[in-house]
KEROLUM-823807 format. One record per residue (C-alpha): x, y, z; residue in one letter. Coordinates in nm, 3 decimals. Layout:
N
<rolum x="X" y="Y" z="Z" res="a"/>
...
This chain:
313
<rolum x="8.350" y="20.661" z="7.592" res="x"/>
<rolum x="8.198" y="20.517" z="7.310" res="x"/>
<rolum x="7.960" y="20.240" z="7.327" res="x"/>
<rolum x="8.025" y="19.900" z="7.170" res="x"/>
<rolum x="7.671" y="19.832" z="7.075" res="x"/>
<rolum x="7.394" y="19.591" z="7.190" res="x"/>
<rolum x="7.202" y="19.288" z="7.097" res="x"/>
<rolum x="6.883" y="19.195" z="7.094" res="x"/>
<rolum x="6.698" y="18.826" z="7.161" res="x"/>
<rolum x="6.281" y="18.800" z="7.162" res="x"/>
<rolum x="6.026" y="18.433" z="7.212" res="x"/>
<rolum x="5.772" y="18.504" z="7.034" res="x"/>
<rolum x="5.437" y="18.283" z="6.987" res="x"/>
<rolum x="5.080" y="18.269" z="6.951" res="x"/>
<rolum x="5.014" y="18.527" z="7.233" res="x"/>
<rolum x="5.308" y="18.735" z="7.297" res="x"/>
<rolum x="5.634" y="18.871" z="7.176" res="x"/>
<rolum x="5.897" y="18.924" z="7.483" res="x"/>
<rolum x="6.233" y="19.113" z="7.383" res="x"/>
<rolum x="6.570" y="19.173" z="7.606" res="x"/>
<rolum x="6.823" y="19.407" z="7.468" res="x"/>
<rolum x="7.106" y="19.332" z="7.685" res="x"/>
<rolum x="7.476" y="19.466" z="7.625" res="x"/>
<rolum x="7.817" y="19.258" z="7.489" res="x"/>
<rolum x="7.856" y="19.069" z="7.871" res="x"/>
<rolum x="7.503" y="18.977" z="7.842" res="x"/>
<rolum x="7.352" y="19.171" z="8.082" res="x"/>
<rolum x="7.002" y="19.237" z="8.043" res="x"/>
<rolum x="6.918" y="19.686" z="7.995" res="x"/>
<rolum x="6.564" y="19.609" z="7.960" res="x"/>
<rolum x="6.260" y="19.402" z="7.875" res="x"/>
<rolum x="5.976" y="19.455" z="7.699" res="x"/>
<rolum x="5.697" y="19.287" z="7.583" res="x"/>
<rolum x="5.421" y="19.286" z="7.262" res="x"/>
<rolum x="5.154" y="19.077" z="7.087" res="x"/>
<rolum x="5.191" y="18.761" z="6.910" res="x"/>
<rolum x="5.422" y="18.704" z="6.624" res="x"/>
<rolum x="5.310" y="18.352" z="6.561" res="x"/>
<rolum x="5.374" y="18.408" z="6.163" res="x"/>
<rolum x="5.236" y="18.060" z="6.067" res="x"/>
<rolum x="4.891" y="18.226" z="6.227" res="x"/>
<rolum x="4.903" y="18.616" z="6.197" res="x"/>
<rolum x="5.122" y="18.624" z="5.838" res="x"/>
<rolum x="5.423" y="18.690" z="5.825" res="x"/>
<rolum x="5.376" y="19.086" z="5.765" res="x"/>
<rolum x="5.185" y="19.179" z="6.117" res="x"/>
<rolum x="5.470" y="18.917" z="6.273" res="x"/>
<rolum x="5.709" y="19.118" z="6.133" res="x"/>
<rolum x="5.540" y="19.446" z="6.252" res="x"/>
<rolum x="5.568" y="19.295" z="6.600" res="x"/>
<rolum x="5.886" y="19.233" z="6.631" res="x"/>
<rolum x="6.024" y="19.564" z="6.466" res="x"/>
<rolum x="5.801" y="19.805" z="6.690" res="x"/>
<rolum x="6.003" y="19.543" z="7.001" res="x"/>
<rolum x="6.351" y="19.627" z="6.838" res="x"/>
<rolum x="6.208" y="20.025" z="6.861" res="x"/>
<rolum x="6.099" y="19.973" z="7.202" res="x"/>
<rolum x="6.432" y="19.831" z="7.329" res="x"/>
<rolum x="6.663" y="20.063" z="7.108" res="x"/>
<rolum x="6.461" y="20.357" z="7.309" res="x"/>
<rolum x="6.462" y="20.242" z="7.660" res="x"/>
<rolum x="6.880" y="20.267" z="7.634" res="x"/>
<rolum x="6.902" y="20.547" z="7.399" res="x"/>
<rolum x="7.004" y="20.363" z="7.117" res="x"/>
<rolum x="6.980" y="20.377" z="6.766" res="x"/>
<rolum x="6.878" y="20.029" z="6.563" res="x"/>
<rolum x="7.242" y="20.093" z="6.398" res="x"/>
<rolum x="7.395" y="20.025" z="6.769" res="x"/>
<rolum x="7.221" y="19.661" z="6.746" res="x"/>
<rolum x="7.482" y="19.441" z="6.638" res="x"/>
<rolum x="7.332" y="19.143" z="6.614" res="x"/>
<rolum x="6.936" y="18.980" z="6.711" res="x"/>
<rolum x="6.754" y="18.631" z="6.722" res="x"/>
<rolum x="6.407" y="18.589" z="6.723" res="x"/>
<rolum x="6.292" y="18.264" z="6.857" res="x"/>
<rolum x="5.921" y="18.194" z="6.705" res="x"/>
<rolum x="5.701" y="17.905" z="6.711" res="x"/>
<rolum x="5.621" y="17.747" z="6.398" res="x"/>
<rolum x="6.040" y="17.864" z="6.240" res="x"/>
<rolum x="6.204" y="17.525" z="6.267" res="x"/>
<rolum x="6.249" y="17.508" z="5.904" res="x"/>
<rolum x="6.470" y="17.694" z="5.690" res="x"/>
<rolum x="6.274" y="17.835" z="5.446" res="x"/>
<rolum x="6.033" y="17.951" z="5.707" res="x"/>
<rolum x="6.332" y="18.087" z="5.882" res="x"/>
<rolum x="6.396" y="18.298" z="5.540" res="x"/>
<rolum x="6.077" y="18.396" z="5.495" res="x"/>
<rolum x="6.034" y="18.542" z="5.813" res="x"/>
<rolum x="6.385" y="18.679" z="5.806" res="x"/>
<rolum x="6.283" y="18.859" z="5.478" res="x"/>
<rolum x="5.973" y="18.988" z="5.604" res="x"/>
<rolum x="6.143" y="19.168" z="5.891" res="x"/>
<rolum x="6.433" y="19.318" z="5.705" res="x"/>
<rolum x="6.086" y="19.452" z="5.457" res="x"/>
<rolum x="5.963" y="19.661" z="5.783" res="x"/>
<rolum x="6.235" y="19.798" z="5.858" res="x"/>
<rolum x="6.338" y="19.906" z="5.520" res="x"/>
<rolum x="6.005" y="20.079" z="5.479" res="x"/>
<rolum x="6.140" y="20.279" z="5.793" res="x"/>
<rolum x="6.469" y="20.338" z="5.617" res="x"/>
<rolum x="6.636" y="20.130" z="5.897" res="x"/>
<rolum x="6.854" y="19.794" z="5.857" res="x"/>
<rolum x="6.894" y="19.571" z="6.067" res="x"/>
<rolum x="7.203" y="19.362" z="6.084" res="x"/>
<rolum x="7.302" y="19.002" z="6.163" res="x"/>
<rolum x="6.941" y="18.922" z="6.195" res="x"/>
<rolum x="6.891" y="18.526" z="6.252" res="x"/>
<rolum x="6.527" y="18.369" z="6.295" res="x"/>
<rolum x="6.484" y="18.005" z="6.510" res="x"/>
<rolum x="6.258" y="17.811" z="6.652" res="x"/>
<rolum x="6.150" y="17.864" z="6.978" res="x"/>
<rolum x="6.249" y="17.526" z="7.122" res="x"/>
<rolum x="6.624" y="17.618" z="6.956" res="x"/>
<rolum x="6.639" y="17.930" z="7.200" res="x"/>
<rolum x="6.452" y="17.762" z="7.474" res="x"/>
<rolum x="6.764" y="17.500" z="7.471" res="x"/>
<rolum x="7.004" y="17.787" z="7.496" res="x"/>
<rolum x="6.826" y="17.971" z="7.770" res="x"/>
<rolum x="6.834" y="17.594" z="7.997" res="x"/>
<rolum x="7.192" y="17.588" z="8.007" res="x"/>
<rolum x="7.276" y="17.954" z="7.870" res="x"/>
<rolum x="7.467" y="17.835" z="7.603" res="x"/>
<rolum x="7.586" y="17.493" z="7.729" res="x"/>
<rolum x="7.579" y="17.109" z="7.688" res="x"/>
<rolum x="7.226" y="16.974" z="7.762" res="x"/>
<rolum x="6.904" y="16.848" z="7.701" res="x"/>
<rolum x="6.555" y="17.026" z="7.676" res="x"/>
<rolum x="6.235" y="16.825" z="7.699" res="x"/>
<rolum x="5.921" y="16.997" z="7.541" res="x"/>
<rolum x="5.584" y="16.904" z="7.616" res="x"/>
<rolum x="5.255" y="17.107" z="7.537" res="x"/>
<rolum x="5.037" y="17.072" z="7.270" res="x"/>
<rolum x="5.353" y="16.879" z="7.108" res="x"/>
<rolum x="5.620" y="16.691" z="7.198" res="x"/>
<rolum x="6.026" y="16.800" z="7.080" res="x"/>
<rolum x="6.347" y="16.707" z="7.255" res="x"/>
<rolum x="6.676" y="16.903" z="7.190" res="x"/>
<rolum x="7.019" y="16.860" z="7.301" res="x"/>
<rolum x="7.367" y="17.025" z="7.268" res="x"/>
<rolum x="7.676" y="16.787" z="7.324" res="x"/>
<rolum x="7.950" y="16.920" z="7.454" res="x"/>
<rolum x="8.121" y="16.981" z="7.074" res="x"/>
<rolum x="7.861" y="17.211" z="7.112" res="x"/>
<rolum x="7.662" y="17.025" z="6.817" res="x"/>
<rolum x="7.280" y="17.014" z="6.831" res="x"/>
<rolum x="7.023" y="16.751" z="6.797" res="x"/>
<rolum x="6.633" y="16.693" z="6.814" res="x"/>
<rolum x="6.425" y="16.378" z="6.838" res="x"/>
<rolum x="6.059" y="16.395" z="6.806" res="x"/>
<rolum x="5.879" y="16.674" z="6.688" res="x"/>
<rolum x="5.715" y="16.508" z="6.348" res="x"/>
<rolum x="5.401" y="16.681" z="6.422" res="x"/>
<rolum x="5.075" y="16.471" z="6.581" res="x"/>
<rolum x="5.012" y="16.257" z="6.263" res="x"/>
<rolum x="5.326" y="16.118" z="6.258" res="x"/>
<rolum x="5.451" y="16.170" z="6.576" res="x"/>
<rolum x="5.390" y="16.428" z="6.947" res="x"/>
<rolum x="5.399" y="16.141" z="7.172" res="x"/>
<rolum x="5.348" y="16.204" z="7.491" res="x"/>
<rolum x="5.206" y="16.560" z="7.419" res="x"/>
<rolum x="4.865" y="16.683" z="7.503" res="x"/>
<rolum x="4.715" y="16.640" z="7.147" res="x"/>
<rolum x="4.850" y="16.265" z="7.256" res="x"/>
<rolum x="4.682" y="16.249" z="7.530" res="x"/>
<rolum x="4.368" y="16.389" z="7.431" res="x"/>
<rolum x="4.326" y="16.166" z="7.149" res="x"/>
<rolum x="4.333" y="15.838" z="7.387" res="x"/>
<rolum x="4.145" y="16.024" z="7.631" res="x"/>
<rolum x="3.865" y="16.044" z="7.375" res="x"/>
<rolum x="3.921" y="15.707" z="7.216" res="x"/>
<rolum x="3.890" y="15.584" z="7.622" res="x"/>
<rolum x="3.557" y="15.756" z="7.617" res="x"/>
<rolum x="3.416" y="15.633" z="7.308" res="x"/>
<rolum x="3.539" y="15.211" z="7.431" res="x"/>
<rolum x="3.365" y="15.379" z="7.734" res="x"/>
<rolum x="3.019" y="15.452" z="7.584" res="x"/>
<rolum x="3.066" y="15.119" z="7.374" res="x"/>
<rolum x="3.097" y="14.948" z="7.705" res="x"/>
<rolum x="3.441" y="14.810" z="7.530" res="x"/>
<rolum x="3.615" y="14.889" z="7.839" res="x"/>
<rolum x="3.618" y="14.974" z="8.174" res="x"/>
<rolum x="3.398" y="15.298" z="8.232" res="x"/>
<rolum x="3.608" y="15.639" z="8.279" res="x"/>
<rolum x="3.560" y="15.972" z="8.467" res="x"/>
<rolum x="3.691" y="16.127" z="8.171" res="x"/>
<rolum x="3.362" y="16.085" z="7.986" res="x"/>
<rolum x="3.151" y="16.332" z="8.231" res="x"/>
<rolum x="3.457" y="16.537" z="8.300" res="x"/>
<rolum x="3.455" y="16.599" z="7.933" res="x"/>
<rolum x="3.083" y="16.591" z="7.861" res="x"/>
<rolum x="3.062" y="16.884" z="8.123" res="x"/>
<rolum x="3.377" y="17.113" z="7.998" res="x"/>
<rolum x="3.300" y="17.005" z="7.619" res="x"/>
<rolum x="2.915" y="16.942" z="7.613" res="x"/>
<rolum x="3.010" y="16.622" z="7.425" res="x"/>
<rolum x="2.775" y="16.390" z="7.564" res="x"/>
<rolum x="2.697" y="16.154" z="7.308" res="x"/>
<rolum x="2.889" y="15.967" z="7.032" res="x"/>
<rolum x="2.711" y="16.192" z="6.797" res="x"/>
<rolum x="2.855" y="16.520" z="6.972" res="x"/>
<rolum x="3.189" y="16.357" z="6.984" res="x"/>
<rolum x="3.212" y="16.224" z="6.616" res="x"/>
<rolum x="3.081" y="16.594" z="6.526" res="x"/>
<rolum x="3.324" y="16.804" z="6.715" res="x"/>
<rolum x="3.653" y="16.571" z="6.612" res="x"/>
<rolum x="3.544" y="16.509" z="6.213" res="x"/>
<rolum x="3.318" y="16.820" z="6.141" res="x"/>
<rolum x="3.412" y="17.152" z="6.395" res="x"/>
<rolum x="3.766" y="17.077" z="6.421" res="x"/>
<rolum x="3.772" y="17.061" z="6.799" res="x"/>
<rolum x="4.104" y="17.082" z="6.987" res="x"/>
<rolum x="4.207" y="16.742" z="7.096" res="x"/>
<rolum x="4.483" y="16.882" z="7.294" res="x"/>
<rolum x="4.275" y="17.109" z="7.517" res="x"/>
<rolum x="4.148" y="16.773" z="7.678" res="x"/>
<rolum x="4.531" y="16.728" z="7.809" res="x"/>
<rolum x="4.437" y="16.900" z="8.143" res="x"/>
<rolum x="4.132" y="16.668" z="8.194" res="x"/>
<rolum x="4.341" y="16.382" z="8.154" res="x"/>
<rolum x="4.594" y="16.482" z="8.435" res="x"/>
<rolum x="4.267" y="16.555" z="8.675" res="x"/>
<rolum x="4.182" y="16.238" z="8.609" res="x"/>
<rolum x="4.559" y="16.034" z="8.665" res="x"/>
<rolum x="4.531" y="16.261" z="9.005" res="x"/>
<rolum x="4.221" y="16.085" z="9.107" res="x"/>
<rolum x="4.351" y="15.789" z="9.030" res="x"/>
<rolum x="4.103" y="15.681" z="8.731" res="x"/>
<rolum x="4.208" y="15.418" z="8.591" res="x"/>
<rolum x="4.163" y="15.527" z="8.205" res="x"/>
<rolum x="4.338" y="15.857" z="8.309" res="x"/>
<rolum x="4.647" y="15.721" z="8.460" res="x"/>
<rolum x="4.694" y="15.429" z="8.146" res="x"/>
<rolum x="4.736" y="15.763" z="7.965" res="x"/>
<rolum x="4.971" y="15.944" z="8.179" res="x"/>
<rolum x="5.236" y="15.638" z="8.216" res="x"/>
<rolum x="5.241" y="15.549" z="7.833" res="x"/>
<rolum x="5.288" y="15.987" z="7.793" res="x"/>
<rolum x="5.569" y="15.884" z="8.043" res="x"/>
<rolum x="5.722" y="15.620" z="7.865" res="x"/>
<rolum x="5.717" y="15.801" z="7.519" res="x"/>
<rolum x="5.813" y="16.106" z="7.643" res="x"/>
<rolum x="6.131" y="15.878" z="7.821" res="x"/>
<rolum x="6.190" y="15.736" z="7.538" res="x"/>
<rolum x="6.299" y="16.078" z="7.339" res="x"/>
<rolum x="6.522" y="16.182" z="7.621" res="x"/>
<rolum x="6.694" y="15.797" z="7.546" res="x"/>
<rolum x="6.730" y="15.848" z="7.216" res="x"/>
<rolum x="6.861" y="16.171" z="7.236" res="x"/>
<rolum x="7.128" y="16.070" z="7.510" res="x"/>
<rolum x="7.249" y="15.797" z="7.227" res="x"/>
<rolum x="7.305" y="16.136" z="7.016" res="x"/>
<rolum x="7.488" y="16.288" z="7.255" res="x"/>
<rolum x="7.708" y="16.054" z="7.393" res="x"/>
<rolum x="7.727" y="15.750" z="7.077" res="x"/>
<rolum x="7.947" y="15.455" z="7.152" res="x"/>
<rolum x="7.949" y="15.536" z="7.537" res="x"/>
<rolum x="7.975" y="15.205" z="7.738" res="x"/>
<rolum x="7.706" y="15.284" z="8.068" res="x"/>
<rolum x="7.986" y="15.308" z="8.256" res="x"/>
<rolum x="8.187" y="15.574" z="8.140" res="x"/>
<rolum x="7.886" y="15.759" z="8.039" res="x"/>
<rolum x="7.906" y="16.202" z="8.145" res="x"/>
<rolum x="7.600" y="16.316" z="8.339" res="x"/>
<rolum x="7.384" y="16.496" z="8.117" res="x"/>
<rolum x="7.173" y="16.786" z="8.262" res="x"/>
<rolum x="6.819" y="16.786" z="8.123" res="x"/>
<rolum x="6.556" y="17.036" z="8.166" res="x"/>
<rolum x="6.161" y="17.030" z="8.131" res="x"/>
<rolum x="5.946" y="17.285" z="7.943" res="x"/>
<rolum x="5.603" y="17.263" z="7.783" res="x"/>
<rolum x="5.289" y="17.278" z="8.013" res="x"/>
<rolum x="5.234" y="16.979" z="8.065" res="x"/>
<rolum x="5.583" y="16.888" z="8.251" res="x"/>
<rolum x="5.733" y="17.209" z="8.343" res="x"/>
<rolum x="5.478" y="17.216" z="8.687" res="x"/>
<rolum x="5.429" y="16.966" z="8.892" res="x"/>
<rolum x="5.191" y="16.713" z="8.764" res="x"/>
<rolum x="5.070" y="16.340" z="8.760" res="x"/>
<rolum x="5.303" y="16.272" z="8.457" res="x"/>
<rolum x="5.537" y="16.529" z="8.542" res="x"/>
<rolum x="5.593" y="16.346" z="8.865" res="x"/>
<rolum x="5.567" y="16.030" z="8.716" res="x"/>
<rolum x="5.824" y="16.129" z="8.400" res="x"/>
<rolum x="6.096" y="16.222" z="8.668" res="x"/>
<rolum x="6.072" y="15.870" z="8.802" res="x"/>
<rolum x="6.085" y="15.714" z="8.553" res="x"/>
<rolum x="6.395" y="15.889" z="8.388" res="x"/>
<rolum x="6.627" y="15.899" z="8.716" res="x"/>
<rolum x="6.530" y="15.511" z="8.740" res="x"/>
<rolum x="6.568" y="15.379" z="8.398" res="x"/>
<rolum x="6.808" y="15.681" z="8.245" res="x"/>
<rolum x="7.056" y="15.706" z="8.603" res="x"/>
<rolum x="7.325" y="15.952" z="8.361" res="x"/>
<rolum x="7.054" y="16.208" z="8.336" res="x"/>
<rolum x="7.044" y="16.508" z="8.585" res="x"/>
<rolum x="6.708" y="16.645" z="8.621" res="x"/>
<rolum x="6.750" y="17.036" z="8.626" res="x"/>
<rolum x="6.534" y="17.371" z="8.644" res="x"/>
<rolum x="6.607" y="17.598" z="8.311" res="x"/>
<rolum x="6.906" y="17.820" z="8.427" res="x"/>
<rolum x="6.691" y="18.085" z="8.208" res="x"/>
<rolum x="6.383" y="18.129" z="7.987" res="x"/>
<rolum x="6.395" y="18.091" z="7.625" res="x"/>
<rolum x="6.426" y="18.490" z="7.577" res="x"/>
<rolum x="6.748" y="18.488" z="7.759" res="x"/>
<rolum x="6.838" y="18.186" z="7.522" res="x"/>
<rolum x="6.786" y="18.399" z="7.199" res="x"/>
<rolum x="6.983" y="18.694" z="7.368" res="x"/>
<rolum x="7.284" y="18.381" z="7.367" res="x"/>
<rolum x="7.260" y="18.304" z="7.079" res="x"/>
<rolum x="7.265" y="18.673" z="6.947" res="x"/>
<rolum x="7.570" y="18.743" z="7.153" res="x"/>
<rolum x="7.730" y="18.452" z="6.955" res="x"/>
C-alpha cells in the first residue's frame, strides 16, 4: 500500500533542537533530538545545519525519503518576526539544496507560537510564558491568534526573571544605601555573584554585561523565606504577569458582559511558573480570584507536539 507521507515539527532553542516525525493522524514514529538552533546566537547557517541533519534523522528512523515529508514547522526562539522567519526559512531550504534535496511546505515560528498549539493541540486557549521574558498568547475559538507582552525587557518582560532580577538588585543597592529595609537578597547574591560591594555591582551591570535574569531564582528563595524585599517582588511579578492574561482575555472574548463570558483554559510555561513556586503559587491565586472565567490547565502537550499541529495543518 502506498504511504501517504509524513510531517515533521521540531522546538528548537539555545540548547537543543527536538524533532517528531509523526504520520497524517498525528501520531508520533519517532523522536529525536540535536544541538541548538538558536539562529539569533549560532547564525543562521549552523541553525540551519541543525535542523536539516534532524529532518535526516527522522526521514531514516521510518524509512523515508525527505520527498515523503509533506509538510514541517520549526518552532525557534528568537523567529517571531517575519523577516526572521524568511531568513531562517531561506537558510534551511540553502542546506538542503547543497544536498540536492527540497524540502516542501517548510514554515518557521516562534517557539511560544508552537508552544500555544502543543497546550491545547490545536485549540482555543491561552499560554502564559515566563522565563527570562515574559509573552502571553491566545487562540479564540475563530481560531484567530493574539499576543500581549513580549516587547522585550526595555520596554516591556514584566513579570519575567530579567524583571525580577533588576528589582532584586535595585532592592540591594536601597539596601546598602540603607534606603530601605535590609534584604537577604544582598548576601544571597554577594555569595552566588561575588558582588559584594556597590562597586562590584555597578561593574558587573554597566561594564561585564552580567545576566540580570539569572538572579530570578534567588529572588523566589528569598519570597520562600518570607523576606520581605523578595516577596514585594514576587506579588508585583504576580500582578503583571495577571495583568497579560486580562488583557488577553479582552482579545479573546471583546464585548463579553462577565456574565456570559466562555471559560477560557490557560496554561503556564516558562521556568519560572511552569513548577511550583512562590509566584507560581501566588500567580494561580491571584488569577482564579480576580480572573474567575479562566481555567488553570497543564499543557495537553509540549511545544514539539505543537509544531507537529501546526505542520499537519
Amino acid at each position: 500500500m502506498k504511504r501517504s507521507g509524513f510531517v515533521i515539527g521540531m522546538d528548537g532553542g539555545g540548547t537543543k533542537t527536538a524533532a517528531i516525525i509523526a504520520d497524517f493522524q498525528g501520531n508520533i514514529l519517532a523522536q529525536h533530538v540535536a544541538g541548538p538552533s538558536n539562529f539569533q546566537i549560532i547564525g543562521v547557517e549552523k541553525a540551519a545545519r541543525t535542523v536539516y541533519l534532524l529532518v535526516r534523522e527522522c526521514c531514516k528512523s521510518v524509512g523515508a525519503s525527505p520527498d515523503e515529508i509533506r509538510a514541517m514547522t520549526v518552532g525557534l526562539t528568537g523567529a517571531g518576526r517575519p523577516s526572521d522567519q524568511k531568513r531562517m526559512a531561506d537558510g534551511l531550504h540553502k542546506v538542503a539544496s547543497s544536498k540536492k534535496i527540497k524540502l516542501r511546505n517548510v514554515r518557521i515560528e516562534s517557539d511560544a507560537r508552537i508552544a500555544l498549539e502543543g497546550a491545547f493541540k490545536g485549540g482555543a486557549g491561552i499560554i502564559l510564558i515566563a522565563g527570562t521574558g515574559s509573552i502571553a498568547f491566545g487562540k479564540d475559538e475563530g481560531g484567530n491568534v493574539h499576543r500581549v507582552g513580549g516587547w522585550g525587557r526595555i520596554l516591556g518582560d514584566e513579570g519575567s526573571g530579567y524583571f525580577m532580577g533588576r528589582y532584586a538588585l535595585t532592592a540591594v543597592c536601597r539596601d546598602l544605601d540603607g534606603r530601605s529595609a535590609p534584604t537577604i537578597l544582598t548576601k544571597m547574591i554577594a555569595k552566588k555573584f561575588s558582588m559584594k560591594s556597590p562597586t562590584d555591582i555597578i561593574t558587573a551591570v554597566y561594564k561585564n554585561n552580567f545576566d540580570i535574569a539569572t538572579v530570578a531564582p534567588l529572588v523566589l528563595d528569598a519570597a520562600g523565606k518570607n523576606d520581605g524585599a523578595g516577596l514585594e517582588i514576587v506579588q508585583l511579578a504576580s500582578s503583571e504577569l495577571t495583568e497579560h492574561v486580562r488583557a488577553l482575555l479582552e482579545k479573546l472574548q471583546p464585548h463579553s458582559e462577565e456574565n456570559v463570558r466562555r471559560n477560557v483554559p490557560l496554561s503556564f510555561i516558562g521556568g519560572l511558573i511552569a513548577n511550583e513556586t512562590p509566584l507560581s503559587r501566588i500567580l494561580r491565586d491571584q488569577i482564579s480570584q480576580s480572573l474567575p472565567h479562566v481555567n488553570i490547565v497543564s499543557p495537553m502537550s509540549p511545544p514539539v507536539y505543537g509544531a507537529v499541529v501546526m505542520a499537519l495543518q
